[in-house]
Biopython code that builds the backbone (N, CA, C, O; Angstrom):
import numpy as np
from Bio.PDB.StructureBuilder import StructureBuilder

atoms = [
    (1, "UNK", "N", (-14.795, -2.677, -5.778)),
    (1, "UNK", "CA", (-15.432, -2.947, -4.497)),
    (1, "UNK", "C", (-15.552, -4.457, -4.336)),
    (1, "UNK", "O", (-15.973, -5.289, -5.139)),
    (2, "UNK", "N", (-15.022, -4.624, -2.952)),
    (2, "UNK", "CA", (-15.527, -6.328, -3.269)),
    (2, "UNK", "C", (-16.321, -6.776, -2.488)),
    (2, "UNK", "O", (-16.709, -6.080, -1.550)),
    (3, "UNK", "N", (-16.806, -8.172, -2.691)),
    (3, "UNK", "CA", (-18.276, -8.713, -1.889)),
    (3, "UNK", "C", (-18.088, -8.788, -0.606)),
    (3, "UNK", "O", (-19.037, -9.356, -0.066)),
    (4, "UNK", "N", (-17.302, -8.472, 0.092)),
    (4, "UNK", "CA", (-17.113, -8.567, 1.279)),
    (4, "UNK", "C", (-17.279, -7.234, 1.777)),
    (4, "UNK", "O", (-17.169, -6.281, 1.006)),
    (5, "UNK", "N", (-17.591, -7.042, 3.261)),
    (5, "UNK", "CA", (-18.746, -6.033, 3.792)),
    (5, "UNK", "C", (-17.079, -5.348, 4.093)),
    (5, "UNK", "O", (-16.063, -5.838, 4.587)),
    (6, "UNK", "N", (-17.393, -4.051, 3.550)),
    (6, "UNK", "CA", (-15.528, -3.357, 3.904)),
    (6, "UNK", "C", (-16.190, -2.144, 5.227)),
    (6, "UNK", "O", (-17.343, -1.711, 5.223)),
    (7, "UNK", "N", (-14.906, -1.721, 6.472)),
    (7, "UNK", "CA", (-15.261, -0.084, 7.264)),
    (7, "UNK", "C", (-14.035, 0.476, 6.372)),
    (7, "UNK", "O", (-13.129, 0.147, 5.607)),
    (8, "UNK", "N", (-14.833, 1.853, 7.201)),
    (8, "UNK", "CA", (-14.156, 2.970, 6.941)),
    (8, "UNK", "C", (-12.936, 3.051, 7.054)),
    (8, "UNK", "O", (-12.708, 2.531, 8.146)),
    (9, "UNK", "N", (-11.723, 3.466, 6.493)),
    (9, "UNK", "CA", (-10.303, 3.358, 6.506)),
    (9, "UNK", "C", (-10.563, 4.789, 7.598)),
    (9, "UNK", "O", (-11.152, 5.860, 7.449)),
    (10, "UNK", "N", (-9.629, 4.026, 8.964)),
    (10, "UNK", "CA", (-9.225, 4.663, 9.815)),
    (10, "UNK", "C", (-7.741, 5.542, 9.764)),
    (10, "UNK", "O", (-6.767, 4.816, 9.567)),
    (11, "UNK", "N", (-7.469, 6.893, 9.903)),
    (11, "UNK", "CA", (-6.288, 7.163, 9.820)),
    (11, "UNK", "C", (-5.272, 6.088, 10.733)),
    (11, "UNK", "O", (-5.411, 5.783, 11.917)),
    (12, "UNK", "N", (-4.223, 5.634, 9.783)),
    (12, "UNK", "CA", (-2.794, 4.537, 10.174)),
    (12, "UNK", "C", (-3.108, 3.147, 9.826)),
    (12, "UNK", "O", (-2.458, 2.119, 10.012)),
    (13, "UNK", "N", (-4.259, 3.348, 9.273)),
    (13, "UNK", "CA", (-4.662, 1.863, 8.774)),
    (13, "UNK", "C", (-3.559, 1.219, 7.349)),
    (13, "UNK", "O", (-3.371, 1.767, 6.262)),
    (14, "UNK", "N", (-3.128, 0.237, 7.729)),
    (14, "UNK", "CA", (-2.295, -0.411, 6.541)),
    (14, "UNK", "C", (-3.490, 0.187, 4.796)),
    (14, "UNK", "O", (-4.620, 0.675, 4.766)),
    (15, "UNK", "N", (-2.803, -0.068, 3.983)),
    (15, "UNK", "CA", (-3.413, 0.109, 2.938)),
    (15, "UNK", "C", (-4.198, -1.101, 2.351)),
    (15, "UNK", "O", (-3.624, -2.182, 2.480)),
    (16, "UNK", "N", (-5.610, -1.113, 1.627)),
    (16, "UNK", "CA", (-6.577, -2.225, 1.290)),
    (16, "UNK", "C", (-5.705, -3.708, 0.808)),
    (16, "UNK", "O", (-5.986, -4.896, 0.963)),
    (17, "UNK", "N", (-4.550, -3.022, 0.172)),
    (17, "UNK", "CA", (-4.183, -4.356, -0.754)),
    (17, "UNK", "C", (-3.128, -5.044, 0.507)),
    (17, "UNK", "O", (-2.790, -6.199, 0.248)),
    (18, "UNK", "N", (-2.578, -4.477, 1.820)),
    (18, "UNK", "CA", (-2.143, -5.259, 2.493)),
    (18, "UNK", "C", (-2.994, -5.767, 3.740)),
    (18, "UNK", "O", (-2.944, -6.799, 4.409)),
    (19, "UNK", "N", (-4.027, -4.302, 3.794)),
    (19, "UNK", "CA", (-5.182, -5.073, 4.894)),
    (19, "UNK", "C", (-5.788, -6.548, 4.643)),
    (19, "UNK", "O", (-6.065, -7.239, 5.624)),
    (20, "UNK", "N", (-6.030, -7.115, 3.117)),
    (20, "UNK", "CA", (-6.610, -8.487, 3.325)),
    (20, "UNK", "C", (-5.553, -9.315, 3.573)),
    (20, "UNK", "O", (-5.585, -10.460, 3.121)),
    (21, "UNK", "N", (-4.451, -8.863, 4.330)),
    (21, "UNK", "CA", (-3.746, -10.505, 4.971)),
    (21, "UNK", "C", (-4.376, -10.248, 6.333)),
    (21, "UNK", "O", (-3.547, -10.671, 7.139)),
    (22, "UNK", "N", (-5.277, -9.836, 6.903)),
    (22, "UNK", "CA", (-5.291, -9.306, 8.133)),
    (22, "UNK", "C", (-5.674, -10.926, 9.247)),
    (22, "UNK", "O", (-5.740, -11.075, 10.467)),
    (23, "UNK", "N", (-5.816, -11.698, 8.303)),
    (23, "UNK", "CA", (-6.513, -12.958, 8.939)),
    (23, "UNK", "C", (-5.011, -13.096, 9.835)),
    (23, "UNK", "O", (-4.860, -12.984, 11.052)),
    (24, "UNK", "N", (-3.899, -13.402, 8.694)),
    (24, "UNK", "CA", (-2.534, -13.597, 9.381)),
    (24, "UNK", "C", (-1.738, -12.116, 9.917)),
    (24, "UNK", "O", (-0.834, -11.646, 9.227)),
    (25, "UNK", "N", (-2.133, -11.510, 11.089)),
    (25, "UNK", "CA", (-1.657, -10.524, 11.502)),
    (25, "UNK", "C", (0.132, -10.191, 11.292)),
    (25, "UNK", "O", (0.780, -9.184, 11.004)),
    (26, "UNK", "N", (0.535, -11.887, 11.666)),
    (26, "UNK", "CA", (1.999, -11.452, 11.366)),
    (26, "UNK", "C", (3.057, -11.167, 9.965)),
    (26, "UNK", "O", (4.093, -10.584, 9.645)),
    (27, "UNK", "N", (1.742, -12.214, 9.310)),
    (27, "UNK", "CA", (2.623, -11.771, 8.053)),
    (27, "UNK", "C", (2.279, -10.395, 7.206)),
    (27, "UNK", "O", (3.046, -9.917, 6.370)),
    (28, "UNK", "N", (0.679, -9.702, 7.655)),
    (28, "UNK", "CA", (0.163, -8.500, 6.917)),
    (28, "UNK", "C", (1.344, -7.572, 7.698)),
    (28, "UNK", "O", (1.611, -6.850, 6.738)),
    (29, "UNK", "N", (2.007, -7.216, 8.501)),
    (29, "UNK", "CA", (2.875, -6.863, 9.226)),
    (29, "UNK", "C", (4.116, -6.842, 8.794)),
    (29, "UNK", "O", (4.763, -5.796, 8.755)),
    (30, "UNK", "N", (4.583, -7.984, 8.425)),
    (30, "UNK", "CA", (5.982, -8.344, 7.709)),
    (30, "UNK", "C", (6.189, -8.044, 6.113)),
    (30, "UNK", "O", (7.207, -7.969, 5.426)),
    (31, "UNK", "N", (4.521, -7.878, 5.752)),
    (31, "UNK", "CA", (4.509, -7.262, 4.333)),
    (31, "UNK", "C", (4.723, -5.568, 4.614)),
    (31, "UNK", "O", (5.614, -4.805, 4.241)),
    (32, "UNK", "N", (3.780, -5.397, 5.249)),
    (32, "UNK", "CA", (3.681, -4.124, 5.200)),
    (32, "UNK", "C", (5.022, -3.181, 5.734)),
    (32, "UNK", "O", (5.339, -2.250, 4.994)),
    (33, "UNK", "N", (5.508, -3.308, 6.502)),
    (33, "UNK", "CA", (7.171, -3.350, 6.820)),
    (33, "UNK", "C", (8.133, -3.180, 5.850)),
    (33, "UNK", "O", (8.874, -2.211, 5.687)),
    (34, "UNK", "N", (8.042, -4.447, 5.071)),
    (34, "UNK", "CA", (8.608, -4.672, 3.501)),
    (34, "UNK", "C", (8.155, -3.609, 2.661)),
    (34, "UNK", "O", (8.879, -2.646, 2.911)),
    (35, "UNK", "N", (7.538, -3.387, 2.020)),
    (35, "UNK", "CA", (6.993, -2.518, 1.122)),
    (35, "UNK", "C", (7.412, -1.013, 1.821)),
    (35, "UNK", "O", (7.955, -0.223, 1.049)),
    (36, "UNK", "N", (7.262, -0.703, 2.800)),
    (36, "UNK", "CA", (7.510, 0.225, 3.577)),
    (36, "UNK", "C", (9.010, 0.788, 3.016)),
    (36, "UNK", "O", (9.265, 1.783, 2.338)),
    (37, "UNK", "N", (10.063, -0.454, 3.682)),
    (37, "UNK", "CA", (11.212, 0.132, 3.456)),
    (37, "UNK", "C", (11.871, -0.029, 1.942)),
    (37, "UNK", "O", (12.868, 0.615, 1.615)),
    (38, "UNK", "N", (11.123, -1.071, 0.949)),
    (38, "UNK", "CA", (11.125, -0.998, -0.361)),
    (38, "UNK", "C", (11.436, 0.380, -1.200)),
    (38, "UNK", "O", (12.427, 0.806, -1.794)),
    (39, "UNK", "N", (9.794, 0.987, -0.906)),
    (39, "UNK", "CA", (9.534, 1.588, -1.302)),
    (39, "UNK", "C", (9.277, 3.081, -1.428)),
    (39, "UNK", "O", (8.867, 3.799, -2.340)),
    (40, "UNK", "N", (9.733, 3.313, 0.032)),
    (40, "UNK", "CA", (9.721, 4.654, 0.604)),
    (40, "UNK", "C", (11.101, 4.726, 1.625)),
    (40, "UNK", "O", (11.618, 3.837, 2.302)),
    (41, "UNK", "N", (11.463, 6.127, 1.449)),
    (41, "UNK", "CA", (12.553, 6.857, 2.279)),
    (41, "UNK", "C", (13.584, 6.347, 1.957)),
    (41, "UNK", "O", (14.448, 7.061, 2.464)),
    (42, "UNK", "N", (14.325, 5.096, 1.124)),
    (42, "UNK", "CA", (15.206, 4.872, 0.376)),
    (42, "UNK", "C", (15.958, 5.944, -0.219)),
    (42, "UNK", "O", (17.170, 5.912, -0.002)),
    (43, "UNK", "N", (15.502, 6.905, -0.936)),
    (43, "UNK", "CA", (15.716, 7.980, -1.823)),
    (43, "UNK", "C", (15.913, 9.358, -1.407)),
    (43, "UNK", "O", (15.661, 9.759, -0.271)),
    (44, "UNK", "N", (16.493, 10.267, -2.609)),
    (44, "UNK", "CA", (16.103, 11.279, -1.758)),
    (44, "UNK", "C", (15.144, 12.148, -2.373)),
    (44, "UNK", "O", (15.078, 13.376, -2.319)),
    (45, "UNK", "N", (14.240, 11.129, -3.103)),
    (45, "UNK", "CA", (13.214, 11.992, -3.529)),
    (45, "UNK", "C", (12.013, 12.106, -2.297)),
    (45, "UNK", "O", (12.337, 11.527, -1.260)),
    (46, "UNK", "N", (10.879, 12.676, -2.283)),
    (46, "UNK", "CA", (9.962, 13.456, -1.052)),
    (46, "UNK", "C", (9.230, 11.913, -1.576)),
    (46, "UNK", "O", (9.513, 11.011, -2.365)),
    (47, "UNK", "N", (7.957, 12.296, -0.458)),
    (47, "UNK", "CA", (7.071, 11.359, -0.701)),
    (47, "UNK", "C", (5.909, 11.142, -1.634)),
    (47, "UNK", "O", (5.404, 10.213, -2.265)),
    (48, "UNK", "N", (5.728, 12.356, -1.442)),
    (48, "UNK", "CA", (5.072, 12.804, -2.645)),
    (48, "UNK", "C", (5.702, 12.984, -4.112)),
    (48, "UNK", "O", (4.934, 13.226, -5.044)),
    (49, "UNK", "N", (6.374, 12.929, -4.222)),
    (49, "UNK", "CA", (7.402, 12.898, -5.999)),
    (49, "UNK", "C", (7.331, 11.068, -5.820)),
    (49, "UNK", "O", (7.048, 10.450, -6.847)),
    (50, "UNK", "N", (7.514, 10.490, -4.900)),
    (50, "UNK", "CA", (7.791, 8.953, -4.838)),
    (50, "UNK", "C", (6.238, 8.297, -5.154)),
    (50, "UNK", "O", (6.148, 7.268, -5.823)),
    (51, "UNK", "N", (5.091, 8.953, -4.639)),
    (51, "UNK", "CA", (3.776, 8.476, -4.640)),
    (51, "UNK", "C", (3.252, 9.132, -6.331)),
    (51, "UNK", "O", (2.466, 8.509, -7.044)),
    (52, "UNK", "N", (3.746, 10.196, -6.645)),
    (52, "UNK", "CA", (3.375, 10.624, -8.221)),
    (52, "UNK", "C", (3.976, 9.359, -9.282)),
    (52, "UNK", "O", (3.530, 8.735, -10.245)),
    (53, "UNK", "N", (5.074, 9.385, -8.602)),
    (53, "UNK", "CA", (5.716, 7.956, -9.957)),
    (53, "UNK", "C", (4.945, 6.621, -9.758)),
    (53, "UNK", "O", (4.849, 5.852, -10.714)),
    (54, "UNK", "N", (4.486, 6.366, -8.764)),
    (54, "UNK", "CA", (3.705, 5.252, -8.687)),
    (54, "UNK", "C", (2.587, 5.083, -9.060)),
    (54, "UNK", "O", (2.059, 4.063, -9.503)),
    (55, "UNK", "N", (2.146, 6.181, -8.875)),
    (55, "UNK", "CA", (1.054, 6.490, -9.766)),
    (55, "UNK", "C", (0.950, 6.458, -11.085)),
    (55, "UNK", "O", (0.078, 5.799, -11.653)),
    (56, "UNK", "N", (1.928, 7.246, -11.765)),
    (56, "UNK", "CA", (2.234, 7.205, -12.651)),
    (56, "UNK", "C", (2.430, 5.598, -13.568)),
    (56, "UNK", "O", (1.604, 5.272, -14.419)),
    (57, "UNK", "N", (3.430, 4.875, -13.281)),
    (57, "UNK", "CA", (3.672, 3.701, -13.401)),
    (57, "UNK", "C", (2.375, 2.443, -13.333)),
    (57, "UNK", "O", (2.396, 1.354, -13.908)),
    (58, "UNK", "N", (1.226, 3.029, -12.391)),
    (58, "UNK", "CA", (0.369, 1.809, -11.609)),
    (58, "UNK", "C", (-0.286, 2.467, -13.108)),
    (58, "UNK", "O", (-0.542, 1.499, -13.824)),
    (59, "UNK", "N", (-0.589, 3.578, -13.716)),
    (59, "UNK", "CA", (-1.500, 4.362, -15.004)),
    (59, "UNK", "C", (-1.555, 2.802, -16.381)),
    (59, "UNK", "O", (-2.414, 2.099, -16.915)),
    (60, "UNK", "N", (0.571, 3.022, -16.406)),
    (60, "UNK", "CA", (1.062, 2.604, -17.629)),
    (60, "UNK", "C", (0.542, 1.384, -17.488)),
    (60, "UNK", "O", (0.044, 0.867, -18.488)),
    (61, "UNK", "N", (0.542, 0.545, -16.019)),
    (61, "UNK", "CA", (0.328, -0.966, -16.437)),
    (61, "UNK", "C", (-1.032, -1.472, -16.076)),
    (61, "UNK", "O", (-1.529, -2.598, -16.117)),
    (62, "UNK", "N", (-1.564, -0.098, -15.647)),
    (62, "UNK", "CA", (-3.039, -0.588, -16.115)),
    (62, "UNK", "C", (-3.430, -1.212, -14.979)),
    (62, "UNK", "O", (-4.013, -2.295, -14.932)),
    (63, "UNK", "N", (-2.990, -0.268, -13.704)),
    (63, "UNK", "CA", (-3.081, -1.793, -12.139)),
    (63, "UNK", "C", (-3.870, -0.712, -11.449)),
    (63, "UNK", "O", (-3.456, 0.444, -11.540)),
    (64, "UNK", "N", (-5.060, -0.996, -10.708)),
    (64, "UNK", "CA", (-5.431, -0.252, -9.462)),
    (64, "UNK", "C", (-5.201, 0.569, -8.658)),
    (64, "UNK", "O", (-5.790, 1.582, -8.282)),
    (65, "UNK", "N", (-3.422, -0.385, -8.143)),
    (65, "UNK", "CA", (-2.581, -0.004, -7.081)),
    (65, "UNK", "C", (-1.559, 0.530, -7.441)),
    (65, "UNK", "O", (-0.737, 0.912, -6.608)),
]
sb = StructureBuilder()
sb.init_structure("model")
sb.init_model(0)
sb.init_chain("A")
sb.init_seg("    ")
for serial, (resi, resn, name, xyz) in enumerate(atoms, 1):
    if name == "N":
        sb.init_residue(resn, " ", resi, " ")
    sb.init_atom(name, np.array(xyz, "f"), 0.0, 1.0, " ", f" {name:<3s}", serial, name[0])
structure = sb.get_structure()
């Protein structure tokens, strides 16, 4: 949690770790975009098999996200 006063995640809201660029709208945008096509629908695995490995992976290195 951090010291800063957080709302409620609205459904379509970018995710926390790209919402704090929000100061710079265009670049939280140009990230989020990025990561987008990075990381999803590339494959032909589902989204869910794609969000288990990340999970998985975020476990091994011990990351939050």
């Amino acid at each position: 949690m951090s010291w800063i006063r957080e709302t409620e995640p609205k459904s379509g809201d970018p995710p926390p770790v790209i919402k704090v660029m929000s100061i710079n709208p265009k670049a939280m945008e140009s990230v989020l975009n990025l990561s987008q096509a990075l990381f999803f629908g590339g494959s032909n695995l589902t989204r869910v098999q794609e969000e288990a490995i990340a999970t998985v992976v975020s476990v091994i290195n011990k990351c939050r996200y």
